[in-house]
Residue frames as a rotation matrix with the C-alpha (Angstrom) as fourth column:
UNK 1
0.580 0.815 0.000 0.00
0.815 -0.580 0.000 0.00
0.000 0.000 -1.000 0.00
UNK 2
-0.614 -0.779 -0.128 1.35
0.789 -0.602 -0.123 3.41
0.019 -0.177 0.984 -0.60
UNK 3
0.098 0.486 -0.869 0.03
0.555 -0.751 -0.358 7.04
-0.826 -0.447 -0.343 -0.21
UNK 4
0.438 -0.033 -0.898 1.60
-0.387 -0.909 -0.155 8.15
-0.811 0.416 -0.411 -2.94
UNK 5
0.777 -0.270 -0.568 3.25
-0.568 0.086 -0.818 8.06
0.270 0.959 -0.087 -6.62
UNK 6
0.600 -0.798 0.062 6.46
0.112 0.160 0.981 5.71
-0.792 -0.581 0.185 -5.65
UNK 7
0.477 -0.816 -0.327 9.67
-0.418 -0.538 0.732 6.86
-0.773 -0.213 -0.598 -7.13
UNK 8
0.967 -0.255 0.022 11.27
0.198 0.693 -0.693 5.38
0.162 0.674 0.721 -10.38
UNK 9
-0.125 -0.990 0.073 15.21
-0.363 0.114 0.925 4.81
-0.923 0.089 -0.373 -10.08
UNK 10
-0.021 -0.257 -0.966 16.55
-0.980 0.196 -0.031 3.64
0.198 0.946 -0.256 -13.71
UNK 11
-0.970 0.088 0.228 16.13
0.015 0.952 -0.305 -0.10
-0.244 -0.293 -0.925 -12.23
UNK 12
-0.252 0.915 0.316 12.84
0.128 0.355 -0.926 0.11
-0.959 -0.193 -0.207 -11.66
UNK 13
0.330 0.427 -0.842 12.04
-0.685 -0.505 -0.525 1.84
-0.649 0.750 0.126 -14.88
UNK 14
-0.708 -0.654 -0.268 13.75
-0.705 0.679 0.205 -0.78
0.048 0.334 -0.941 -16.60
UNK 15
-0.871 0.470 0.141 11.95
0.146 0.522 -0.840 -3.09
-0.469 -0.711 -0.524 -14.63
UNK 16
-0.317 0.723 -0.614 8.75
-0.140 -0.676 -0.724 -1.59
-0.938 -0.143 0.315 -15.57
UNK 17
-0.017 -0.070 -0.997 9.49
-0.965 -0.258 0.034 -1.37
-0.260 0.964 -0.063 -19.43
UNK 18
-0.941 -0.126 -0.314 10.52
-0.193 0.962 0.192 -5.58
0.278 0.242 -0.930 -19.39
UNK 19
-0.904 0.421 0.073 7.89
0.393 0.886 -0.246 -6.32
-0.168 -0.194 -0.966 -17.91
UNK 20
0.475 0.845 0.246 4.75
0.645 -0.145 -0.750 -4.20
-0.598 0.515 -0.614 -19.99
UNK 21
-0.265 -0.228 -0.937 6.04
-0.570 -0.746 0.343 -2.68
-0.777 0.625 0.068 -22.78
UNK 22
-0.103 0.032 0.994 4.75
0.530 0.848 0.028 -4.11
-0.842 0.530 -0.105 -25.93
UNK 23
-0.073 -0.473 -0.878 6.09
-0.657 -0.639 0.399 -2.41
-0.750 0.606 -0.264 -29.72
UNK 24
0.900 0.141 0.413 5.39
0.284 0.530 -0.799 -3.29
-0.331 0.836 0.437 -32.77
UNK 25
0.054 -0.991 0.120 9.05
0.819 0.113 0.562 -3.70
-0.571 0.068 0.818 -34.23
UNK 26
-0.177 -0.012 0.984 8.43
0.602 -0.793 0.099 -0.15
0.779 0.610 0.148 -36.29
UNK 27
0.932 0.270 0.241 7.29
0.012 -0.688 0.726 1.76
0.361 -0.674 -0.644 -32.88
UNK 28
0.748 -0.606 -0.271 10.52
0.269 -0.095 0.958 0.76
-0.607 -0.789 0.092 -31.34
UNK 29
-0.183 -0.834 0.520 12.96
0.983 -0.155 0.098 1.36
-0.001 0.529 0.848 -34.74
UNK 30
0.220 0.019 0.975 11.30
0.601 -0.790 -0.120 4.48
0.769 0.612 -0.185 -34.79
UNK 31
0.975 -0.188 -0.117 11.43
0.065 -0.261 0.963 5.42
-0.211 -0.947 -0.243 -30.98
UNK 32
0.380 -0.898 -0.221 15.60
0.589 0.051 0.807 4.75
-0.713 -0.436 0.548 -31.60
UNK 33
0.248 0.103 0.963 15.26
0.895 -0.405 -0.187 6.78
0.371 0.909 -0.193 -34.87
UNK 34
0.643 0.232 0.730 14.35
0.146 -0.973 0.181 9.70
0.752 -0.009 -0.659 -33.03
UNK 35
0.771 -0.235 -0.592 16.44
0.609 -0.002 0.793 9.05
-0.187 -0.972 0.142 -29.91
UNK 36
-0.114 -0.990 -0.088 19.31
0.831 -0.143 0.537 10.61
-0.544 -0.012 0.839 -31.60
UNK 37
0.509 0.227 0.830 17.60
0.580 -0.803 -0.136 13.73
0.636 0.551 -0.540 -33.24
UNK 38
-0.770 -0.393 0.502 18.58
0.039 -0.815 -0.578 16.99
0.637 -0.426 0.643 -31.93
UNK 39
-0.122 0.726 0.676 15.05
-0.964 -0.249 0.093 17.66
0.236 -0.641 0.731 -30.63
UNK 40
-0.531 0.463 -0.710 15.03
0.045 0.852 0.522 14.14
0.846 0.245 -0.473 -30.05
UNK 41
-0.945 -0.054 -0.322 13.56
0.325 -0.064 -0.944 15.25
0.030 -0.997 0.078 -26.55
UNK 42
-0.701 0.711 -0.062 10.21
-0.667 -0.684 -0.295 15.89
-0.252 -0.166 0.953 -27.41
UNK 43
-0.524 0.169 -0.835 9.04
-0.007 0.979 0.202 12.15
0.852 0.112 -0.512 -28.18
UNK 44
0.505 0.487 0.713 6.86
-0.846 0.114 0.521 10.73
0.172 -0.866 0.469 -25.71
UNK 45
-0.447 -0.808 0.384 8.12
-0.846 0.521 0.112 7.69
-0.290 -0.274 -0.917 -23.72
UNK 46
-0.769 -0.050 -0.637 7.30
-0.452 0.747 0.488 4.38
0.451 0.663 -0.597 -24.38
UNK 47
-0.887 0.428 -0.170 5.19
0.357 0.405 -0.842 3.77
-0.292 -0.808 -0.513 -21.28
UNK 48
-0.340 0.799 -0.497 3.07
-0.360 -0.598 -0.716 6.93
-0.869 -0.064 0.491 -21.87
UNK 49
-0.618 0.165 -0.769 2.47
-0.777 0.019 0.629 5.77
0.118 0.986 0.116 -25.56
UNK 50
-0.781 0.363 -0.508 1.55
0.200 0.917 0.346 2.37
0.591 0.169 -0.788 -24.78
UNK 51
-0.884 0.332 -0.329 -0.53
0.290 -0.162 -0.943 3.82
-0.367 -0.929 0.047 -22.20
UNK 52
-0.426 0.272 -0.863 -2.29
-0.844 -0.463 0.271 6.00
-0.326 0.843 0.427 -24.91
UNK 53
-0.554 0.329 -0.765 -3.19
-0.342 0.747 0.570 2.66
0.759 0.577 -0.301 -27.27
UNK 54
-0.802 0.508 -0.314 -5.07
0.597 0.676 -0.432 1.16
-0.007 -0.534 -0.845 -24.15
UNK 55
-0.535 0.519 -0.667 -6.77
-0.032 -0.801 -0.597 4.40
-0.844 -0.298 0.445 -23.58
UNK 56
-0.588 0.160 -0.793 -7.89
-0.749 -0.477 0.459 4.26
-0.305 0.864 0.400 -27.31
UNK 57
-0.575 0.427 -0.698 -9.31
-0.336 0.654 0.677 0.93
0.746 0.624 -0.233 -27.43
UNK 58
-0.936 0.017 -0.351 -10.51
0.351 0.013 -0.936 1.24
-0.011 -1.000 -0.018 -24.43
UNK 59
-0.307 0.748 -0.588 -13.15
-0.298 -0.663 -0.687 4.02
-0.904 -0.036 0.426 -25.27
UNK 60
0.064 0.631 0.773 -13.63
0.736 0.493 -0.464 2.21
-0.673 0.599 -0.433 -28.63
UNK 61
0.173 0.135 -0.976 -12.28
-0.175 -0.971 -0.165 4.78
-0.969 0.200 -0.144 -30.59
UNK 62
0.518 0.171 0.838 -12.64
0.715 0.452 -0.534 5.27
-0.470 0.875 0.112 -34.22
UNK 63
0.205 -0.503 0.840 -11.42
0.265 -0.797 -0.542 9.22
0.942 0.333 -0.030 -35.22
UNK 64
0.570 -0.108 -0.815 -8.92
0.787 -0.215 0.579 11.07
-0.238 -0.971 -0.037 -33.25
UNK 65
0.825 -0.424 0.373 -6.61
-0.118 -0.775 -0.621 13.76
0.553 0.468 -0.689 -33.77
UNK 66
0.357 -0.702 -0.616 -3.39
0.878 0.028 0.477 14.91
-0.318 -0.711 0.627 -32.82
UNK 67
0.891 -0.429 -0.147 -1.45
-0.411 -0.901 0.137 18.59
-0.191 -0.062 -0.980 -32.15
UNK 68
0.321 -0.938 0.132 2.18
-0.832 -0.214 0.512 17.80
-0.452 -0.274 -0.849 -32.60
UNK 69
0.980 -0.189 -0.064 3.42
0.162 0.941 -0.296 14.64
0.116 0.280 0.953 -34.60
UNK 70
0.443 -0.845 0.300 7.23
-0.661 -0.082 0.746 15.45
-0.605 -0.529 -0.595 -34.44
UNK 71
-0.650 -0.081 -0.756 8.43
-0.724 0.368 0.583 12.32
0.231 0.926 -0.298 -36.59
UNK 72
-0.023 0.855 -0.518 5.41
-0.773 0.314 0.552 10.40
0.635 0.412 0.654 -36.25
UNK 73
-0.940 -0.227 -0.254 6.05
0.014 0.719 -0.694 8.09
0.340 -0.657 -0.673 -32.67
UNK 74
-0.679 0.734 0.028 2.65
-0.150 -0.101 -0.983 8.76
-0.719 -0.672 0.179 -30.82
UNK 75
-0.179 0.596 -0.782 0.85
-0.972 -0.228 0.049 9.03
-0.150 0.770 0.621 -34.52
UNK 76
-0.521 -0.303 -0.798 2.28
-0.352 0.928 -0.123 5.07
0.778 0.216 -0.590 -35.07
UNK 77
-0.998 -0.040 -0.056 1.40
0.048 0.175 -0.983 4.22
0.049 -0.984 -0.173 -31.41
UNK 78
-0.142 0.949 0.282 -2.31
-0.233 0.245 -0.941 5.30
-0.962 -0.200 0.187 -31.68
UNK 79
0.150 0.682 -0.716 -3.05
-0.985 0.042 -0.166 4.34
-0.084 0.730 0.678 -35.34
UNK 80
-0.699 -0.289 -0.655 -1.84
-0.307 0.947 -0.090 0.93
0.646 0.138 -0.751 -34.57
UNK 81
-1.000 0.016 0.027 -4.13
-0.023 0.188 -0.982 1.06
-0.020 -0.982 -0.188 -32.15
UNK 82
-0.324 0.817 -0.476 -7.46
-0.858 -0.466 -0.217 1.94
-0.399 0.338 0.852 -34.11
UNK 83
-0.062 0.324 0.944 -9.66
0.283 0.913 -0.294 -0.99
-0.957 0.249 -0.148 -35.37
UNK 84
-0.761 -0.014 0.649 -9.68
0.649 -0.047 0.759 -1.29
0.020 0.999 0.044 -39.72
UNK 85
0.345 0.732 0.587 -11.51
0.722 -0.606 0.332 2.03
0.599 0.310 -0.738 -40.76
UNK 86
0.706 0.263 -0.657 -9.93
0.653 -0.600 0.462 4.09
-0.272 -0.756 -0.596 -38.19
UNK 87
0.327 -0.313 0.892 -8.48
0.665 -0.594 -0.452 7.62
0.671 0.741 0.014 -39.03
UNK 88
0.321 -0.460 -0.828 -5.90
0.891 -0.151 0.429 9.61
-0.322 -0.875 0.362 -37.08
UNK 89
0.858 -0.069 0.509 -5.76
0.135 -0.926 -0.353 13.81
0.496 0.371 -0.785 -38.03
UNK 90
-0.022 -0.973 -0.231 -1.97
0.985 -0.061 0.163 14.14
-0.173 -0.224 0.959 -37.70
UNK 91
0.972 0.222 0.075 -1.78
0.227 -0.972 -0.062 18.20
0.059 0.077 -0.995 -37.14
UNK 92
0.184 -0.917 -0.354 2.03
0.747 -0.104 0.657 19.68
-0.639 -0.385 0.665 -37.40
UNK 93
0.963 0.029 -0.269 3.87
-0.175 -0.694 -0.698 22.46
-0.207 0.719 -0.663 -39.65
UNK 94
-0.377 -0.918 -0.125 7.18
-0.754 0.225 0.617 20.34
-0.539 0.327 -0.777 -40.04
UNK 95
0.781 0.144 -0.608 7.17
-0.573 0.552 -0.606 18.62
0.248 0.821 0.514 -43.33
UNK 96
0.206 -0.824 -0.528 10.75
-0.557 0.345 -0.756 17.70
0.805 0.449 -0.388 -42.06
UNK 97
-0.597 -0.193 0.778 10.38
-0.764 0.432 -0.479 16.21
-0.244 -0.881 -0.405 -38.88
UNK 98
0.417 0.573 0.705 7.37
-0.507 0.791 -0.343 13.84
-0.754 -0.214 0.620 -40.02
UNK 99
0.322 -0.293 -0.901 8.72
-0.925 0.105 -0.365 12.93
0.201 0.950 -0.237 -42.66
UNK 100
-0.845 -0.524 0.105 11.11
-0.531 0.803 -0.270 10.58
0.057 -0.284 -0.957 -40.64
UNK 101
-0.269 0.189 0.944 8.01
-0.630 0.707 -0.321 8.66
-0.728 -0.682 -0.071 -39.57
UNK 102
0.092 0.515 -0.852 6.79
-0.933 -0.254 -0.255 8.44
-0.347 0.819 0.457 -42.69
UNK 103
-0.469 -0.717 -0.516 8.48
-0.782 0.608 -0.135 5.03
0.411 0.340 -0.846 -43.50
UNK 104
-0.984 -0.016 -0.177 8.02
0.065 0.895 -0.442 3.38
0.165 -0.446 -0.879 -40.61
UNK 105
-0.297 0.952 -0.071 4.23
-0.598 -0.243 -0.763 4.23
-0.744 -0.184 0.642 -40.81
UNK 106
-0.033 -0.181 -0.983 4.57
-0.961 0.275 -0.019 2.94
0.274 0.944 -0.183 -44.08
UNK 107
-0.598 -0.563 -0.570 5.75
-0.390 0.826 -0.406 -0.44
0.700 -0.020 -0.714 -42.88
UNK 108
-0.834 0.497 0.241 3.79
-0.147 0.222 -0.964 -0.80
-0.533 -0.839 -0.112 -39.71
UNK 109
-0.749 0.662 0.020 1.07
0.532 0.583 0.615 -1.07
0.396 0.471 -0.789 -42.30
UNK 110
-0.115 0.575 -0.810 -0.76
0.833 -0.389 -0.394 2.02
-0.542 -0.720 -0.434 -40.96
UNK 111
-0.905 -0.319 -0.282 -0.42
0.258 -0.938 0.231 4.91
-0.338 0.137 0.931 -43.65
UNK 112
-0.499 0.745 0.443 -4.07
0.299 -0.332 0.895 4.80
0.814 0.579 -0.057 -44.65
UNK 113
0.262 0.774 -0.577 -4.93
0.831 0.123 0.542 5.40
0.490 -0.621 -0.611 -41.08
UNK 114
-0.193 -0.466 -0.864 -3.23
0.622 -0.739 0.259 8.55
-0.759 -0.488 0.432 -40.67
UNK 115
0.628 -0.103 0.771 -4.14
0.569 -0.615 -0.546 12.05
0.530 0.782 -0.328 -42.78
UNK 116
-0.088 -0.823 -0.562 -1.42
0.916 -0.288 0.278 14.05
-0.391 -0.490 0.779 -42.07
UNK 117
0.746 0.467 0.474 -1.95
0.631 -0.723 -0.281 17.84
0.212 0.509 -0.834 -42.39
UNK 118
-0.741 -0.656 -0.143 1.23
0.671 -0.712 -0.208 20.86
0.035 -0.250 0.968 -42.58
UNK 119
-0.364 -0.044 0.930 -0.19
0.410 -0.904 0.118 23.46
0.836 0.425 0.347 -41.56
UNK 120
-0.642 0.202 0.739 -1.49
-0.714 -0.509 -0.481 25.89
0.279 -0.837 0.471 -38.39
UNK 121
-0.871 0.421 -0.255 -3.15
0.480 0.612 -0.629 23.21
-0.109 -0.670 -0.734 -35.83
UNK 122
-0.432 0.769 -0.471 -5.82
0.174 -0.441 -0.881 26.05
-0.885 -0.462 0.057 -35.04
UNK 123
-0.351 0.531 -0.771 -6.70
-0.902 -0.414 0.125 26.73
-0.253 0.739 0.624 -38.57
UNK 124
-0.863 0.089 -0.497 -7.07
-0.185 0.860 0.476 22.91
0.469 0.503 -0.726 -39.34
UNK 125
-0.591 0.711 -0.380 -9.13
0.768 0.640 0.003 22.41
0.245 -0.290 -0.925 -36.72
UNK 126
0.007 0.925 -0.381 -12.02
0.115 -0.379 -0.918 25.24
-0.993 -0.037 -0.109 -37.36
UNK 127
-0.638 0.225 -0.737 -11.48
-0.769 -0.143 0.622 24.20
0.035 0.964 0.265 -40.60
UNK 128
-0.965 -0.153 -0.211 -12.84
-0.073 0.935 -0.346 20.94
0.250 -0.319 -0.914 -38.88
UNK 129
-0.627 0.709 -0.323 -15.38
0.224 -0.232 -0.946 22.50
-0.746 -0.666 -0.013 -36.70
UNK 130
-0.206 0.612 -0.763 -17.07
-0.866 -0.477 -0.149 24.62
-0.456 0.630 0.628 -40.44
UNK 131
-0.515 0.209 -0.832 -17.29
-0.473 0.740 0.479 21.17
0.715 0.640 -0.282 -42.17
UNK 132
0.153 0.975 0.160 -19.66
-0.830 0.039 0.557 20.23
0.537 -0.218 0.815 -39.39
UNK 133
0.022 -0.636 -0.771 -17.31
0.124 0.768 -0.629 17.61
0.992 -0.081 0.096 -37.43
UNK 134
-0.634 -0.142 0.760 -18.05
-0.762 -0.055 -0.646 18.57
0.133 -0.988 -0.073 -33.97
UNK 135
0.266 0.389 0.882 -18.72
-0.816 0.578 -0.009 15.76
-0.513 -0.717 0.471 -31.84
UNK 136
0.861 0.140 -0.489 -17.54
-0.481 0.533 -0.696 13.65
0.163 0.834 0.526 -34.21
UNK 137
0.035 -0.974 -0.223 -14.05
-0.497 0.177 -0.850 12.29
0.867 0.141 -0.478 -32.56
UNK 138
0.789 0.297 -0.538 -13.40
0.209 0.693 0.690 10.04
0.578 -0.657 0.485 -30.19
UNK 139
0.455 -0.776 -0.437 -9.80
0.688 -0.005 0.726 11.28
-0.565 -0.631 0.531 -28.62
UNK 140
0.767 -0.384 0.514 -7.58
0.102 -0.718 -0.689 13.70
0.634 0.580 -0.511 -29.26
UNK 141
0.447 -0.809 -0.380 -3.73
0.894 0.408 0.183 14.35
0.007 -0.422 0.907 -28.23
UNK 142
0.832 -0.489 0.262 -2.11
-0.411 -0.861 -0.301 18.11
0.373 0.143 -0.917 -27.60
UNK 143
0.720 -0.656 -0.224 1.47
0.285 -0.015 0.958 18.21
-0.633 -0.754 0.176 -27.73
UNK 144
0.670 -0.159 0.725 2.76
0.482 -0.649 -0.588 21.36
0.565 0.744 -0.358 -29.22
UNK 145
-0.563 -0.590 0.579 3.94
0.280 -0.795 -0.538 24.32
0.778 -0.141 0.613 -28.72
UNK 146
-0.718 0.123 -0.685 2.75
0.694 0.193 -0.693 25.06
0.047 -0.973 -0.224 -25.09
UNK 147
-0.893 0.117 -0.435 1.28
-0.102 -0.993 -0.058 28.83
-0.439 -0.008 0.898 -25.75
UNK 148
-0.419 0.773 -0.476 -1.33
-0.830 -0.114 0.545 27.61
0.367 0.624 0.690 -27.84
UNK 149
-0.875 0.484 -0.025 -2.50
0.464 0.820 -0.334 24.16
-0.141 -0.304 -0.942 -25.59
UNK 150
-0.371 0.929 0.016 -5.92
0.119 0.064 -0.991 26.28
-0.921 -0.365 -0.134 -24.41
UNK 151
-0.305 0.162 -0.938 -6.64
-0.842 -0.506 0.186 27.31
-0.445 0.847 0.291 -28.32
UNK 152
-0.688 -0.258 -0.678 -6.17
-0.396 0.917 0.053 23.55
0.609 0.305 -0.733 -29.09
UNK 153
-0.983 0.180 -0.040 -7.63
0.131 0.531 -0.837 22.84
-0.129 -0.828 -0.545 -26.23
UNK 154
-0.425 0.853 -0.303 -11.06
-0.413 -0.480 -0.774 24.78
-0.805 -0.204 0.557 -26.66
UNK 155
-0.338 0.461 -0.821 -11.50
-0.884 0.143 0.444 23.34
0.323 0.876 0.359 -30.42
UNK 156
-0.550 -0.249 -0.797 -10.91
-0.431 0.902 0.015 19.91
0.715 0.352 -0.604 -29.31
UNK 157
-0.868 0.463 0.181 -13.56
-0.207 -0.006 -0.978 20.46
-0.452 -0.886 0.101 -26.94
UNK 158
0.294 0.917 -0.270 -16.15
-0.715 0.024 -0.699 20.67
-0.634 0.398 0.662 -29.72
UNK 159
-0.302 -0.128 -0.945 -14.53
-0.943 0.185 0.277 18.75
0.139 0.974 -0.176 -31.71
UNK 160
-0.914 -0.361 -0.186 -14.93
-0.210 0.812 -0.545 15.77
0.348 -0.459 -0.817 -29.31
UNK 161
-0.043 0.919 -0.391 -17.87
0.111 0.393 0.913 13.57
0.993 -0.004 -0.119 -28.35
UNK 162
0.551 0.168 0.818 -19.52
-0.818 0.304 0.488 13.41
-0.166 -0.938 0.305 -24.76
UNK 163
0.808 -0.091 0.582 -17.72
-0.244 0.847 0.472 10.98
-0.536 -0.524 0.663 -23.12
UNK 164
0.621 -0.762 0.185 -14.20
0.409 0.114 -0.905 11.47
0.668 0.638 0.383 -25.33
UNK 165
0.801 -0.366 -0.474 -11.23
0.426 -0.208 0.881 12.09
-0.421 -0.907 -0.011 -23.93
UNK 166
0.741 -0.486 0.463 -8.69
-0.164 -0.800 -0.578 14.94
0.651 0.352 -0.672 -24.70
UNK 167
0.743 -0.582 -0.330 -5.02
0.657 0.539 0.527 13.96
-0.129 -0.609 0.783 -23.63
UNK 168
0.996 -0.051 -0.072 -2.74
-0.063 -0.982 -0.179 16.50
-0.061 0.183 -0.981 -22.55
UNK 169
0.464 -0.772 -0.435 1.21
0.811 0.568 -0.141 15.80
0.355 -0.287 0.890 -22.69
UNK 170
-0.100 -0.973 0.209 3.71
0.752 -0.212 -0.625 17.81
0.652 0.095 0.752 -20.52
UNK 171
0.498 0.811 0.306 1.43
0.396 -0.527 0.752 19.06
0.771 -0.253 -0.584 -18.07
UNK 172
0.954 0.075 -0.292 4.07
0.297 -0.076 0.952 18.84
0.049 -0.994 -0.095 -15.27
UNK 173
0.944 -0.292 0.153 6.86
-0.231 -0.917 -0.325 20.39
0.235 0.271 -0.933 -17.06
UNK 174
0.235 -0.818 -0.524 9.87
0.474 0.568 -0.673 18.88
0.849 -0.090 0.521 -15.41
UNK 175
-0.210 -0.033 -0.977 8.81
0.970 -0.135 -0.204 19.97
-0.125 -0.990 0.060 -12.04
UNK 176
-0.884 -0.409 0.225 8.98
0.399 -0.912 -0.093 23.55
0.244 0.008 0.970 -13.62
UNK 177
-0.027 0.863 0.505 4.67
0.181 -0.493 0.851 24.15
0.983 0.114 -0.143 -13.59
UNK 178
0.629 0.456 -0.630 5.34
0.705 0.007 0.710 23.75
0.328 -0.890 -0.316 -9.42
UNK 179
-0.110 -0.612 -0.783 7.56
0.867 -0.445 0.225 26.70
-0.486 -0.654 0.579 -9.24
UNK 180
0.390 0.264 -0.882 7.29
-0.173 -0.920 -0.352 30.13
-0.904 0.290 -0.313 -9.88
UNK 181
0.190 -0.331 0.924 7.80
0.949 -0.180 -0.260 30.89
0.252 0.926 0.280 -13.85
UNK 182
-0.182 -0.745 -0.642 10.54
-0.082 -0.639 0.765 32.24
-0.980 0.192 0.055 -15.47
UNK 183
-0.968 -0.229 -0.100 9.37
-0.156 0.241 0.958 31.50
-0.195 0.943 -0.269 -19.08
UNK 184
-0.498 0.780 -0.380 6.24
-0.865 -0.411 0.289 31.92
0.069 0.472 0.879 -21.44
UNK 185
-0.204 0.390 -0.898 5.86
-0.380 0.814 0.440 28.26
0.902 0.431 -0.018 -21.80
UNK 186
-0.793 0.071 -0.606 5.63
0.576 0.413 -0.705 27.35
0.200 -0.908 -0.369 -17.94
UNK 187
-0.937 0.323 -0.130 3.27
-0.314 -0.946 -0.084 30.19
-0.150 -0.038 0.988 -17.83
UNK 188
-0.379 0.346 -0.859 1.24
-0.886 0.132 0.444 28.91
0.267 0.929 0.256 -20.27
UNK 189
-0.027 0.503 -0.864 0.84
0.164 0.855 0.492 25.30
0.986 -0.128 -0.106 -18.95
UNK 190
-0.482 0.527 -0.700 -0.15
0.871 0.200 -0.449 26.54
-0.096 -0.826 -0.555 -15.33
UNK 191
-0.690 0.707 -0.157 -2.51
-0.542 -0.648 -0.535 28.54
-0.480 -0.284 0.830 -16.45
UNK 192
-0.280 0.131 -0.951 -3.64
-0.332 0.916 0.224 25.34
0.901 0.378 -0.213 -18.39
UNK 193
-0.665 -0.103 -0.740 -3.71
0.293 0.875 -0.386 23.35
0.687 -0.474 -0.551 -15.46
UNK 194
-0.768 0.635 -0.084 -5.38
0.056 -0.064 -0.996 25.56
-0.638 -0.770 0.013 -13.03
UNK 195
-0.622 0.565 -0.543 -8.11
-0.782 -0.494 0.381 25.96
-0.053 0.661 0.748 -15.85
UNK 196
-0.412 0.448 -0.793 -8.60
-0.094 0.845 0.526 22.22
0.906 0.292 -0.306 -16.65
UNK 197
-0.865 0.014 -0.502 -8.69
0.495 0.188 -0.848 21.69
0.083 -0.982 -0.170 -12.44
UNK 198
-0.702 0.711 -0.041 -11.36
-0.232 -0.283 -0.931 24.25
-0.673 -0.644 0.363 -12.13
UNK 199
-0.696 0.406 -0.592 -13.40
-0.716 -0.339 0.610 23.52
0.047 0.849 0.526 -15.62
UNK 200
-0.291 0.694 0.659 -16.85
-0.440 0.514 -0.736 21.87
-0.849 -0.504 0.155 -15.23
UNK 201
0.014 0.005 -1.000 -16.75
-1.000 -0.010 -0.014 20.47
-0.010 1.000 0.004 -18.75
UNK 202
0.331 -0.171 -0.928 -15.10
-0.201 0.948 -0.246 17.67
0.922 0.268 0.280 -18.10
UNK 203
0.991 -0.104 -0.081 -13.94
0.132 0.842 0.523 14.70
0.014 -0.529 0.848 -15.76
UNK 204
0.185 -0.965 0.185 -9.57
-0.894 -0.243 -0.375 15.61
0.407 -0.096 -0.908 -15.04
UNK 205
0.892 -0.435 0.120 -6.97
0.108 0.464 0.879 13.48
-0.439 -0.771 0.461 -14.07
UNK 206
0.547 -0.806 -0.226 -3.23
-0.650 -0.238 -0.722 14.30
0.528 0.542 -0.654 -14.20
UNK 207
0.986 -0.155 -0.062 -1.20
0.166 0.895 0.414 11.52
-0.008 -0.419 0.908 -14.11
UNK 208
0.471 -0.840 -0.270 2.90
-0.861 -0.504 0.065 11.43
-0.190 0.202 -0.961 -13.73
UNK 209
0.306 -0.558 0.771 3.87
0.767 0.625 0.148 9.33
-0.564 0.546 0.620 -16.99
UNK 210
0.238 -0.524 0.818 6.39
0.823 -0.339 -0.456 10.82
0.516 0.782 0.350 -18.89
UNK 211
-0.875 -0.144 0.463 6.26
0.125 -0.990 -0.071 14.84
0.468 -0.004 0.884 -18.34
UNK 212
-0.779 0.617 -0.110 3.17
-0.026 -0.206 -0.978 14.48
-0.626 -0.760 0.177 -16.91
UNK 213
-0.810 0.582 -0.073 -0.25
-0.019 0.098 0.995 13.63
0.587 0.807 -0.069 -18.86
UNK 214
-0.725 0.688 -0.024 -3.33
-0.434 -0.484 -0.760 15.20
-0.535 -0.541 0.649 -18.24
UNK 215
-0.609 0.725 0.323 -6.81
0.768 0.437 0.468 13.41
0.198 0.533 -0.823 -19.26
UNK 216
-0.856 0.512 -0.075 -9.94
-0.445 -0.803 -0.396 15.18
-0.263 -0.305 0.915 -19.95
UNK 217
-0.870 0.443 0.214 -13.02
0.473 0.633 0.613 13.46
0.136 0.635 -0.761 -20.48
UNK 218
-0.896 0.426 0.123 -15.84
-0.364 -0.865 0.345 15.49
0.253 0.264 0.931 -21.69
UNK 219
-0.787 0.617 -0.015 -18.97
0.290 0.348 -0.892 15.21
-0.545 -0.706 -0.452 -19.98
């Protein structure tokens, strides 16, 4: 029994990873793909992904979106997860970062289940909302540029059904959202947080996988 979150040492985490991680051999070539980018720090982890895919078949999801693809780890991760017919809105404005995933999406036998769009997140999606597509999604992933979560956030409120769930990544910042800010982006995601915390929209939990992942599930 514990009271609280217990503590990962690099053992345990280890630990942890042997003994529930499961990758399709393209999630993990890409995962070491990216390990060596420059930004290669902006991946999610393997846990939080795999976490993600439960979460998705879980709720029985069919359309979802995503804010941020990067080179295309979390895209792979839930469109492997969708059942045949499902369709993942990949949102980004690097042609050159997804690219990389592009392949191994390719391979993994997933590229019809991804539309991949370059261009402003917020314009895509109220280009979404005018084509009559609210309520029409079943999940949705932010994990941009930090300044623009609640923007993201508010579409992907309508854009989501009742009872979808809106996942938030980096919520806890590397400890930085519990100390005063020194920077726009820390700013930015605690005024996020205290928002989601007090919003009667939805159903909250913030969990600490990865950077911290926040659930919403619209009520």
């Amino acid at each position: 029994m514990s009271r609280r979150t217990i503590d990962l040492d690099d053992t345990l985490y280890q630990y942890l990873l042997d003994h529930s991680l499961r990758e399709h051999a393209e999630q993990a070539a890409l995962r070491e793909a990216t390990r060596t980018h420059p930004r290669g720090g902006m991946q999610i982890s393997p846990e939080q992904g795999q976490f993600m895919s439960l979460l998705v078949k879980l709720i029985g999801a069919r359309r979802t979106i995503e804010i941020g693809t990067f080179t295309g780890y979390s895209a792979l991760t839930v469109a492997l997860a969708l059942p045949a017919g499902g369709k993942i809105v990949a949102c980004d404005i690097s042609d050159e970062y997804t690219s990389i995933g592009k392949p191994y999406w390719q391979r993994a036998g997933v590229t019809d289940k991804i539309e991949l769009v370059i261009a402003p997140a917020t314009k895509t999606l109220d280009a979404r909302i005018a084509a009559g597509e609210t309520g029409a999604y079943d999940f949705a992933f932010i994990d941009a540029d930090k300044e623009g979560y609640d923007d993201y956030y508010e579409r992907c409120l309508q854009l989501v059904r009742q009872g979808g769930l809106i996942a938030f990544d980096n919520t806890l910042w590397g400890g930085e959202v519990a100390k005063p800010a020194n920077d726009d982006d820390t700013r930015a995601l605690q005024a996020l947080n205290d928002k989601l915390h007090r919003d009667e929209r939805i159903d909250i939990a913030m969990l600490p996988i990865g950077d911290g992942l926040t659930l919403a599930r619209k009520k």
